[in-house]
C-alpha positions as CSV (number, residue, x, y, z in Angstrom):
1,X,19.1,-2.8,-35.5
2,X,19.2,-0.1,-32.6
3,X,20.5,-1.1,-29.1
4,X,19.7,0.4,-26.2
5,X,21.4,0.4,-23.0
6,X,18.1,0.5,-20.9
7,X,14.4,0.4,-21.6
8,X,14.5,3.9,-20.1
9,X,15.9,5.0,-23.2
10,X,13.8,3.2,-25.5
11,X,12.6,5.5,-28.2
12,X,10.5,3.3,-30.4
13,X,7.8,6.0,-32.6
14,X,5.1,3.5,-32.9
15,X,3.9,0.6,-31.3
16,X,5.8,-2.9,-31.0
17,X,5.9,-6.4,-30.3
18,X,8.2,-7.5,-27.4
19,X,9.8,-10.7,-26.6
20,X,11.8,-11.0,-23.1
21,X,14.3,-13.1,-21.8
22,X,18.1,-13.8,-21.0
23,X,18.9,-15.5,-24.8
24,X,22.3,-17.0,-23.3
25,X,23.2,-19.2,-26.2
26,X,20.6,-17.7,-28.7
27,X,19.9,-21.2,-29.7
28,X,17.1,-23.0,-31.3
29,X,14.0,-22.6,-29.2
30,X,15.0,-18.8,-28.8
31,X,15.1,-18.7,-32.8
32,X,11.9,-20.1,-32.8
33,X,10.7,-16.8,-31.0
34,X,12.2,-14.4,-32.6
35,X,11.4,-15.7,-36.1
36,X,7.3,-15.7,-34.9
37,X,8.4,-11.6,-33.3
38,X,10.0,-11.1,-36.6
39,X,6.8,-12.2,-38.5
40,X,4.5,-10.8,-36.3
41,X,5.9,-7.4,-36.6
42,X,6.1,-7.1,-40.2
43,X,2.4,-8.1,-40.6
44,X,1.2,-5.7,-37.6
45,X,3.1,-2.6,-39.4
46,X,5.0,-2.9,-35.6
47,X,8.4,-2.9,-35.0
48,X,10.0,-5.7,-33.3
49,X,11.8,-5.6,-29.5
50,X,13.8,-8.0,-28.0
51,X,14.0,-7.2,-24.3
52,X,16.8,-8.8,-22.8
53,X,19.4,-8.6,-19.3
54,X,22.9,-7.9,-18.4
55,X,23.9,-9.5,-16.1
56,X,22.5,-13.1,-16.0
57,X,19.7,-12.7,-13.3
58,X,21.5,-15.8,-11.3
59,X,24.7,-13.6,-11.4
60,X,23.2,-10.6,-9.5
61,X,20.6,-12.8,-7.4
62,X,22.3,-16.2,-6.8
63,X,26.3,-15.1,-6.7
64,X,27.6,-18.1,-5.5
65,X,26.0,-20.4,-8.1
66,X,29.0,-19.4,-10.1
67,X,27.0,-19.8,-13.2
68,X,29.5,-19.6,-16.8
69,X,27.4,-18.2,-19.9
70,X,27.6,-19.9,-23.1
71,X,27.6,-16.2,-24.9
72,X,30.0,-13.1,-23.9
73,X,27.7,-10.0,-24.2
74,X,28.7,-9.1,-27.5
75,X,28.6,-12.8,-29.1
76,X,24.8,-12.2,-27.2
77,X,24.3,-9.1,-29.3
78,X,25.9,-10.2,-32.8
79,X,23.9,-13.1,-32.6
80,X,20.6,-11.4,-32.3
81,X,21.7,-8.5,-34.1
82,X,22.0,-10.8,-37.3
83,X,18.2,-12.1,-36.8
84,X,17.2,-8.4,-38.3
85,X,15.6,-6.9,-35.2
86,X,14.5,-3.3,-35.7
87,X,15.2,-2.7,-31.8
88,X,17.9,-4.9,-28.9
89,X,17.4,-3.6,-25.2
90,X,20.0,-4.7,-23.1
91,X,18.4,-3.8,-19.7
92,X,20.6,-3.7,-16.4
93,X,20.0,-6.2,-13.9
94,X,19.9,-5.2,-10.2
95,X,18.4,-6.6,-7.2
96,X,16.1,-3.4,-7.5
97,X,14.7,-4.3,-10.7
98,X,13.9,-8.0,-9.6
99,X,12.1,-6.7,-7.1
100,X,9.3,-4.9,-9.1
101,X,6.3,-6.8,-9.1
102,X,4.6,-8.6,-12.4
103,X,2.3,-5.9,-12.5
104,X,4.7,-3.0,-12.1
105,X,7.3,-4.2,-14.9
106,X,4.3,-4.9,-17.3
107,X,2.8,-1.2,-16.4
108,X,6.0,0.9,-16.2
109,X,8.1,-1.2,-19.1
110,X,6.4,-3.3,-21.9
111,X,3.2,-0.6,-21.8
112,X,4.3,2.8,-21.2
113,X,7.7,2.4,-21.9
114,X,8.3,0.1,-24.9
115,X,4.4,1.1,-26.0
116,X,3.8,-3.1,-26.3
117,X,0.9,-4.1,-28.9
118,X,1.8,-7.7,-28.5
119,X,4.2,-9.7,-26.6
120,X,5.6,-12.9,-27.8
121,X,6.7,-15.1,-25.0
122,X,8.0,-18.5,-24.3
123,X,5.9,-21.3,-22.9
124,X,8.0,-21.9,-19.7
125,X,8.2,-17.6,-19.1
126,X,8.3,-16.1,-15.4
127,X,8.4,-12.7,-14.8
128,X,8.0,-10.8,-11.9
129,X,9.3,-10.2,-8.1
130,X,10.6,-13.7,-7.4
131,X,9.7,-15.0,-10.6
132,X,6.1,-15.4,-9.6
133,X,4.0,-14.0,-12.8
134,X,3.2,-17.1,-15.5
135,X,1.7,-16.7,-18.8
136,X,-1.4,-16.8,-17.9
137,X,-0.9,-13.8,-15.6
138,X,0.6,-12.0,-18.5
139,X,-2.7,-12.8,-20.7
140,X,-4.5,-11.3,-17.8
141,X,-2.4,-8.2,-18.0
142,X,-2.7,-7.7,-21.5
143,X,-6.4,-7.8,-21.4
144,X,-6.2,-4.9,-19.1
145,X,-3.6,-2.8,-20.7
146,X,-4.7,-3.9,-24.0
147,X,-2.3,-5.4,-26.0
148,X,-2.0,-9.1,-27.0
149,X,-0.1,-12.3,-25.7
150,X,1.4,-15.3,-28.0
151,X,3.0,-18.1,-26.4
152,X,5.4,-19.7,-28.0
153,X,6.1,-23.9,-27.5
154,X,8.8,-25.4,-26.5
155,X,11.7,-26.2,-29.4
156,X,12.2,-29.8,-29.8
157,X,15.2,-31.8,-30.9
158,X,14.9,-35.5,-31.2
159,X,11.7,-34.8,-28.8
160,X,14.2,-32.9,-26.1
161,X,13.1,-29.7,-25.3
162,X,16.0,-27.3,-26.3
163,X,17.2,-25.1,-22.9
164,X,20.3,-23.0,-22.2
165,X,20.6,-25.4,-19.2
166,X,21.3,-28.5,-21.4
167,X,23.5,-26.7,-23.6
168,X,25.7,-25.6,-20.9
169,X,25.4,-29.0,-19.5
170,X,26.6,-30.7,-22.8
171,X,29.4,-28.1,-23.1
172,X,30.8,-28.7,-19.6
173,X,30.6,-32.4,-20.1
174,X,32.2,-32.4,-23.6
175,X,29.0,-33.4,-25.5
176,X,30.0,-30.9,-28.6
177,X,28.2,-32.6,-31.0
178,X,25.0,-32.1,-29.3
179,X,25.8,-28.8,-27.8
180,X,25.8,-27.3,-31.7
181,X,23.2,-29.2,-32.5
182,X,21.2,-27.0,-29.9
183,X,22.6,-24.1,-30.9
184,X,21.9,-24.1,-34.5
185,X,25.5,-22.7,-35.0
186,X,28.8,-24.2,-33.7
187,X,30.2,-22.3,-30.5
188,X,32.4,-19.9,-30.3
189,X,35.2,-18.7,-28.0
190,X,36.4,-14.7,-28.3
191,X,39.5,-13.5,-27.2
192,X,42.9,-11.9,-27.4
193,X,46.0,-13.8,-28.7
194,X,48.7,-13.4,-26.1
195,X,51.7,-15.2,-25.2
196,X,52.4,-18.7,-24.3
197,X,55.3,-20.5,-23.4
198,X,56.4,-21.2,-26.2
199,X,56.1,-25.2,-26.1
200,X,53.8,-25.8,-29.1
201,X,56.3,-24.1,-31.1
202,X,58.7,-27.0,-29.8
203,X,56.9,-29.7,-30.8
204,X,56.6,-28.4,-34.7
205,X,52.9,-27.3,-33.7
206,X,52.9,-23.5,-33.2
207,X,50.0,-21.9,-31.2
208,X,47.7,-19.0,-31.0
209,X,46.9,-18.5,-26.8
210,X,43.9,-17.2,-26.8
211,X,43.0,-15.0,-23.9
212,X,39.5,-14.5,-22.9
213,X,38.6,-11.7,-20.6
214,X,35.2,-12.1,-20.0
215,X,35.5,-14.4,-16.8
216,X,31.4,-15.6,-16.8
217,X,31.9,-17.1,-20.2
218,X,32.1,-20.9,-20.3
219,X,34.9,-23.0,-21.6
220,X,33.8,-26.4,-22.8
221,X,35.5,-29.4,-21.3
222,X,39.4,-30.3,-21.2
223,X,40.1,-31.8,-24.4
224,X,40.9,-31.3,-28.3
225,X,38.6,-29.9,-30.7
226,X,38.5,-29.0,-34.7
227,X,38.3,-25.5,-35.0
228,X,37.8,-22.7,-37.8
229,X,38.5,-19.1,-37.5
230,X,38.0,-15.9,-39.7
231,X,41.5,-14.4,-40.1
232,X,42.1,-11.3,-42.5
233,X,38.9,-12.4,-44.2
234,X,40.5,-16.1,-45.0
235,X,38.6,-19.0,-43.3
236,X,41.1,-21.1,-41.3
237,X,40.7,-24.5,-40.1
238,X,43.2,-25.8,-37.1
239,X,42.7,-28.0,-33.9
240,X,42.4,-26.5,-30.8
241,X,43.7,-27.7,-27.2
242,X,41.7,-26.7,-23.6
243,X,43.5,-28.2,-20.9
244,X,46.7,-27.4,-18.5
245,X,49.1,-29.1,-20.6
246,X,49.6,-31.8,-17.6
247,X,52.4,-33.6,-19.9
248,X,54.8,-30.7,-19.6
249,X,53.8,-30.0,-16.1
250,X,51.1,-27.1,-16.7
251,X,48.8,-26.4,-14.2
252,X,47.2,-23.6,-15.7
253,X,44.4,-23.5,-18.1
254,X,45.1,-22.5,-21.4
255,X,43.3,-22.4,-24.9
256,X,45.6,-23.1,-27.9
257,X,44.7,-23.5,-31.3
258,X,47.3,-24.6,-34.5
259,X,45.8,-23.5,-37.7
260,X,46.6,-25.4,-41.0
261,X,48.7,-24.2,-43.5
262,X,48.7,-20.9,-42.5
263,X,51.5,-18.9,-41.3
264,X,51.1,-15.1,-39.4
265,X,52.0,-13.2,-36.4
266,X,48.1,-13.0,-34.3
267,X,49.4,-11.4,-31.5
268,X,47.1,-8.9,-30.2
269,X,44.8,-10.1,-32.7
270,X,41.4,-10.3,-31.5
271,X,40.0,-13.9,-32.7
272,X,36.6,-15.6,-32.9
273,X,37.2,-19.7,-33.2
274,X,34.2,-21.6,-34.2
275,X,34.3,-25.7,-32.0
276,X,33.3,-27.5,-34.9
277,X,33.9,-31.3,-33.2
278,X,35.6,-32.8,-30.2
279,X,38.4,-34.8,-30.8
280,X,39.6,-36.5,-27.5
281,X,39.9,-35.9,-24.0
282,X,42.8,-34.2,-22.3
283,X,46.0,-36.5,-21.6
284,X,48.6,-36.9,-19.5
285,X,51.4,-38.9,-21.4
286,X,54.2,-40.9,-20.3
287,X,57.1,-38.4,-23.1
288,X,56.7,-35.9,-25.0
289,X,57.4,-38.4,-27.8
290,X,54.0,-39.5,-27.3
291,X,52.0,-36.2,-27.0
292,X,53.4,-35.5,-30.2
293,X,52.3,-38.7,-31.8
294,X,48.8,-37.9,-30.1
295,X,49.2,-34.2,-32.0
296,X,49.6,-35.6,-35.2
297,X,46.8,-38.7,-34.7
298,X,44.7,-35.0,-33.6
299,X,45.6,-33.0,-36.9
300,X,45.1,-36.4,-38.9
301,X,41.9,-36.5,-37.6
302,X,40.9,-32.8,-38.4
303,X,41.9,-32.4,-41.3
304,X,39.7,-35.7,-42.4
305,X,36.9,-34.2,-40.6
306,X,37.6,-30.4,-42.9
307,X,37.9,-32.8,-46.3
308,X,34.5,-34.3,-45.1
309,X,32.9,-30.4,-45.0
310,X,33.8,-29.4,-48.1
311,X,32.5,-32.7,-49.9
């Protein structure tokens, strides 16, 4: 796959097909589309574009929404890198780019720039100064500029309509279980281990603090999850804590994992942890005594859950 940092730069030899949109998540219904691009592409002798923004149109045009993404930009990018794309544009979004009208970003960027044969779109697709271009208007632009339109329907799972929206929702209200479900993978948090305080190390449970930097991503709700990492090539399961440690007196949020039967110093380490299934909610208990009963009732748990996998 080739990125590009703009579709200025796009230097595609022959003629493509082009899908557009944001892709936070890169879940089901967006598979769905790039599968059909993929598809399309290889039977057309094309080669195939996905067309997408950094940042999230609602962080540039709606700043106080305070909107969290379910991928980082690079989780965005291996994700879609690993559907076999020939081509990723990863287009800057500024207020002066949403103000070109439908006409001028189909003119200027899917024909003369990306040299757009077909374009391969979602049902529920807006495009345009103030997002007021449909589908239809797109059909009517490709029959002018010559090149063809396939809409794509919606993704359905137990007849819901699979949406970034809903996946964020079901993150933020601790719905895992449905949130990977959406997904098609189980999601992941990226980070730095850093240094904690220390206190898991206490309790016979020592921790990896993972330190994200990228402060748009979301972290799912307060609570206790199973996890499973990649380290040094070994696949690691552990359970995984998101909360301010209100038992000891924390205040701050932190993300803490324990890993099973593994032993290494991941300091500095750059880890990607997989949320396989939440657990519990986050608890504030009367001793330590009991948080550390409530740890081991947590690992009891996950490691059942990891035995189940590998059955």
């Amino acid at each position: 796959m080739k990125q590009h940092t703009s579709a200025d730069t796009f230097d595609g030899l022959k003629g493509t097909v082009v899908t557009i949109g944001t892709f936070d998540g890169v879940h089901l219904g967006h598979r769905k589309i790039i599968d059909r691009l993929l598809a399309s592409a290889q039977s057309n002798d094309l080669e195939s574009v996905v067309l997408t923004f950094f940042p999230h149109p609602r962080m540039v045009l709606q700043k106080d929404t305070g909107i969290k993404l379910i991928n980082s930009i690079d989780e965005r990018i291996a994700l879609l890198e690993a559907s076999g794309l020939d081509h990723l544009i990863i287009h800057p979004f500024t207020k002066a780019f949403s103000r070109l009208t439908a006409e001028e970003f189909v003119k200027d960027i899917l024909v003369d720039q990306l040299k757009a044969r077909k374009v391969i779109i979602g049902y529920d697709h807006r495009f345009g100064r103030n997002r007021n271009a449909n589908i239809e208007d797109l059909k009517a632009f490709g029959t002018q500029y010559d090149f063809e339109v396939e809409e794509i329907s919606k993704q359905d799972v137990d007849d819901v309509a699979v949406s970034s929206t809903k996946i964020r929702k079901a993150l933020n209200e601790g719905d895992l279980t449905k949130a990977n479900e959406y997904l098609g993978y189980p999601f992941m948090l990226n980070g730095i281990v850093s240094r904690g305080k220390g206190l898991g190390k206490k309790f016979n449970y020592p921790t990896a603090n993972l330190k994200i930097e990228e402060t748009y991503k979301l972290i799912p709700a307060k609570g206790v999850y199973v996890a499973r990492a990649s380290i040094n090539g070994k696949e690691v399961y552990g359970m995984m804590s998101i909360g301010t440690n209100p038992t000891v007196g924390g205040s701050d949020l932190t993300i803490e994992t324990f890993f099973f039967d593994f032993e290494a110093d991941l300091y500095d380490q750059h880890l990607q942890i997989e949320l396989l299934t939440r657990i519990r909610d986050e608890k504030k208990f009367n001793s330590v005594d009991e948080l550390i009963a409530a740890m081991q009732a947590d690992e009891r748990f996950s490691r059942d859950f990891i035995q189940k996998l590998d059955a």
